[in-house]
VOBA-324399 format. One record per residue: residue number from 0; residue in one letter; x, y, z of N, C-alpha, C in turn. Coordinates in pm, whole numbers, plus 50000, padded with zeros to 5 digits. Layout:
# VOBA-324399
(lose NUM,'a',(X,Y,Z),(X,Y,Z),(X,Y,Z))
...
END
This chain:
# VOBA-324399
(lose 0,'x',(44697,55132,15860),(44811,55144,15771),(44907,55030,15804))
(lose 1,'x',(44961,54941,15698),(45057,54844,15743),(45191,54900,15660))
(lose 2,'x',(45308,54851,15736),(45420,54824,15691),(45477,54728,15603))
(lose 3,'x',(45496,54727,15502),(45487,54631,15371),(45633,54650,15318))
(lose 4,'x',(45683,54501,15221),(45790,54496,15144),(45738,54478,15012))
(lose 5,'x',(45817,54539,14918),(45789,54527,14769),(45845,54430,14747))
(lose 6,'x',(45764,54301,14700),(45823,54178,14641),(45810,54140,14541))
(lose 7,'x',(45731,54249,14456),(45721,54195,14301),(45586,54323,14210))
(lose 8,'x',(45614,54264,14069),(45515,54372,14004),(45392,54286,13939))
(lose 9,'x',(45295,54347,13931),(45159,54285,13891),(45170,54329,13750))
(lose 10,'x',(45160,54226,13683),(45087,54278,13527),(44985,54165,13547))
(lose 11,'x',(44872,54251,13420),(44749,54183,13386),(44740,54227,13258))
(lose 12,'x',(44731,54138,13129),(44638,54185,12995),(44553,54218,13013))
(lose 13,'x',(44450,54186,13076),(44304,54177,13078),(44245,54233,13261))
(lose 14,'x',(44174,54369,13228),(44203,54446,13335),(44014,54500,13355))
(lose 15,'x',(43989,54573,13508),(43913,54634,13462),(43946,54766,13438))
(lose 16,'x',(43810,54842,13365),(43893,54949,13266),(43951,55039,13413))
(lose 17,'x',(43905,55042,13505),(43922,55115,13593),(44084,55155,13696))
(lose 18,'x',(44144,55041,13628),(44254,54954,13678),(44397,55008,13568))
(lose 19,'x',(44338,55031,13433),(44390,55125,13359),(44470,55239,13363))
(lose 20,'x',(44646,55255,13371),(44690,55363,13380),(44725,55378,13516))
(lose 21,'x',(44712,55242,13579),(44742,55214,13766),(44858,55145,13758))
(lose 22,'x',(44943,55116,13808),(45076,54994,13858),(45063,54941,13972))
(lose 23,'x',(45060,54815,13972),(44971,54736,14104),(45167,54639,14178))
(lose 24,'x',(45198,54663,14269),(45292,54598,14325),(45233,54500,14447))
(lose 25,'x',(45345,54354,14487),(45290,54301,14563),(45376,54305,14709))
(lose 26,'x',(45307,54330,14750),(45365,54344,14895),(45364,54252,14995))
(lose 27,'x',(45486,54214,15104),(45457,54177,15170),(45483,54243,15306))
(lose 28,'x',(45350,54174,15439),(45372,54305,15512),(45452,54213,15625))
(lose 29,'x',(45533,54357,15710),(45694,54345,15784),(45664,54421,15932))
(lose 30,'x',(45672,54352,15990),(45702,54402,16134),(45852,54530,16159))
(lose 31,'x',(45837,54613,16295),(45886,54743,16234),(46045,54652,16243))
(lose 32,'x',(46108,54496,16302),(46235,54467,16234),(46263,54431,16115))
(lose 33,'x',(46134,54421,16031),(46148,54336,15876),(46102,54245,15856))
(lose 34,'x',(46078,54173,15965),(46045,54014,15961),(45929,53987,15867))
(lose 35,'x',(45897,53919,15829),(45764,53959,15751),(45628,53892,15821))
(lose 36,'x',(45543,53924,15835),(45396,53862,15905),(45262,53943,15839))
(lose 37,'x',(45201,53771,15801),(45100,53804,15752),(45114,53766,15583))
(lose 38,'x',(44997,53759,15510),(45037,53673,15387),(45026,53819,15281))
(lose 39,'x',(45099,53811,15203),(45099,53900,15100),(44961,53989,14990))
(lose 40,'x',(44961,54052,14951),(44858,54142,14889),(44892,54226,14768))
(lose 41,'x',(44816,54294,14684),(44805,54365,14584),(44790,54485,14634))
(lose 42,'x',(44831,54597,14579),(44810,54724,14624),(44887,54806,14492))
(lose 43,'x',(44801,54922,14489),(44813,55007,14399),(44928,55103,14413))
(lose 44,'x',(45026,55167,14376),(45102,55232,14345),(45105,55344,14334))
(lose 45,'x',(45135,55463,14421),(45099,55599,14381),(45222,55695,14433))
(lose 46,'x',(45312,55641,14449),(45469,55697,14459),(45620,55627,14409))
(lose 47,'x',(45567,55572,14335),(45700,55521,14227),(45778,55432,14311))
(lose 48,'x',(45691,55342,14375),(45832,55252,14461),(45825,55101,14366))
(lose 49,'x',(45925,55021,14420),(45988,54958,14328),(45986,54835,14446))
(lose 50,'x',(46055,54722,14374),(46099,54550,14406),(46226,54620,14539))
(lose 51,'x',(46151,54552,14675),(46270,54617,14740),(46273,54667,14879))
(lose 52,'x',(46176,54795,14788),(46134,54943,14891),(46047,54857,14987))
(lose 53,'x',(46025,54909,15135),(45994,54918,15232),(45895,55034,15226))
(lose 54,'x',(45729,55007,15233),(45650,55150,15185),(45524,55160,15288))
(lose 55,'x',(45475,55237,15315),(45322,55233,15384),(45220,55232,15293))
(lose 56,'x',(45131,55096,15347),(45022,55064,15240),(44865,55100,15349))
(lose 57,'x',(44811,55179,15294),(44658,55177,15356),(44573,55043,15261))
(lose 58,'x',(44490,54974,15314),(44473,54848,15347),(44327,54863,15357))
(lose 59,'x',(44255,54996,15319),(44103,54988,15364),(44072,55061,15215))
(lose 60,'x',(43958,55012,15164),(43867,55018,15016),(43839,55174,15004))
(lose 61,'x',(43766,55201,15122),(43730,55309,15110),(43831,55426,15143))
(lose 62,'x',(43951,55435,15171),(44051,55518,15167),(44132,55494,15050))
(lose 63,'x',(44125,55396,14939),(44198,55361,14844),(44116,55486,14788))
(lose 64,'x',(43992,55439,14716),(43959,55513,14702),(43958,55688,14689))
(lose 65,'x',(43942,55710,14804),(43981,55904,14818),(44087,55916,14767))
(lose 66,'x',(44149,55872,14800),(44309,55885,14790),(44341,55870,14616))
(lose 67,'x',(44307,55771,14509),(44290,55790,14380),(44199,55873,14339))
(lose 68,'x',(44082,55926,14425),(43962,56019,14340),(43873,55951,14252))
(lose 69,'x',(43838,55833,14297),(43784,55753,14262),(43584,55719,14348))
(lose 70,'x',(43508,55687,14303),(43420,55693,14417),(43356,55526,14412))
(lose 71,'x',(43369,55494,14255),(43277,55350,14259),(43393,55231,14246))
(lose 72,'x',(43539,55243,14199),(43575,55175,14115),(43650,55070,14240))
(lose 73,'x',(43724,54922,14212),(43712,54848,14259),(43860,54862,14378))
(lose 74,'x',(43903,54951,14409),(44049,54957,14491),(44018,54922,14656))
(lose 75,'x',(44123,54822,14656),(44133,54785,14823),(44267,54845,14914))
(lose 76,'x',(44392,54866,14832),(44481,54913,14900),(44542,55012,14769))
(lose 77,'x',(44639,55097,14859),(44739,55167,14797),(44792,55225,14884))
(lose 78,'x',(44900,55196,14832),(45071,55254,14858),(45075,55372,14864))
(lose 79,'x',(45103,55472,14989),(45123,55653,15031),(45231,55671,15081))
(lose 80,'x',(45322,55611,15102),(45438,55613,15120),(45558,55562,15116))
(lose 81,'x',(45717,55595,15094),(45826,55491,15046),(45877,55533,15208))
(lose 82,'x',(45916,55439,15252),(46000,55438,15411),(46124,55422,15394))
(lose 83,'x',(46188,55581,15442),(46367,55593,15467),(46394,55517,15555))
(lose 84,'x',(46352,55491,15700),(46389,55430,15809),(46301,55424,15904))
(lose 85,'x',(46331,55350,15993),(46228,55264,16085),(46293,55271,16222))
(lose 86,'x',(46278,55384,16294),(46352,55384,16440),(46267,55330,16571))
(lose 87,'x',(46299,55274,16648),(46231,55206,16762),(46297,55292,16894))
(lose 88,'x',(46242,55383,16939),(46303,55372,17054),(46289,55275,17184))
(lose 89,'x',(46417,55285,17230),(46435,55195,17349),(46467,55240,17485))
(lose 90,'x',(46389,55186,17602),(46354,55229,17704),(46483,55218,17823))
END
């Protein structure tokens, strides 16, 4: 599971059909201060977060998958959570 920033929204005309009735945001992923590391990605949408939000993205095909109810169709990530806050404790 990575820690990701919403940096933008995916449209496509031309889709597969499977992809249909999905909202694809792009994320970039953030270390737990924000910083960002690591190069950005597509990921599917399944809790209404927005340009912004701070969210947990699973990052593996085959959990995209379960997680839409999907068994053949082409998903690599999606979005399961919007993040209130990010506490570190310190020693």
């Amino acid at each position: 599971m990575k820690l990701a920033r919403v940096i933008g929204n995916v449209v496509a005309t031309q889709k597969h059909p499977s992809f249909k009735g999905h909202k694809f945001l792009l994320l970039q992923p953030i270390d737990e201060t924000g910083k960002d590391t690591g190069a950005s990605f597509i990921s599917c949408d399944t809790v209404n977060a927005g340009p912004g939000d701070v969210v947990l993205a699973e990052q593996e095909g085959n959990t995209a998958r379960q997680l839409l109810g999907t068994k053949d169709d082409p998903f690599h990530s999606v979005i399961v959570g919007v993040v209130d806050k990010v506490a570190i404790k310190e020693d």
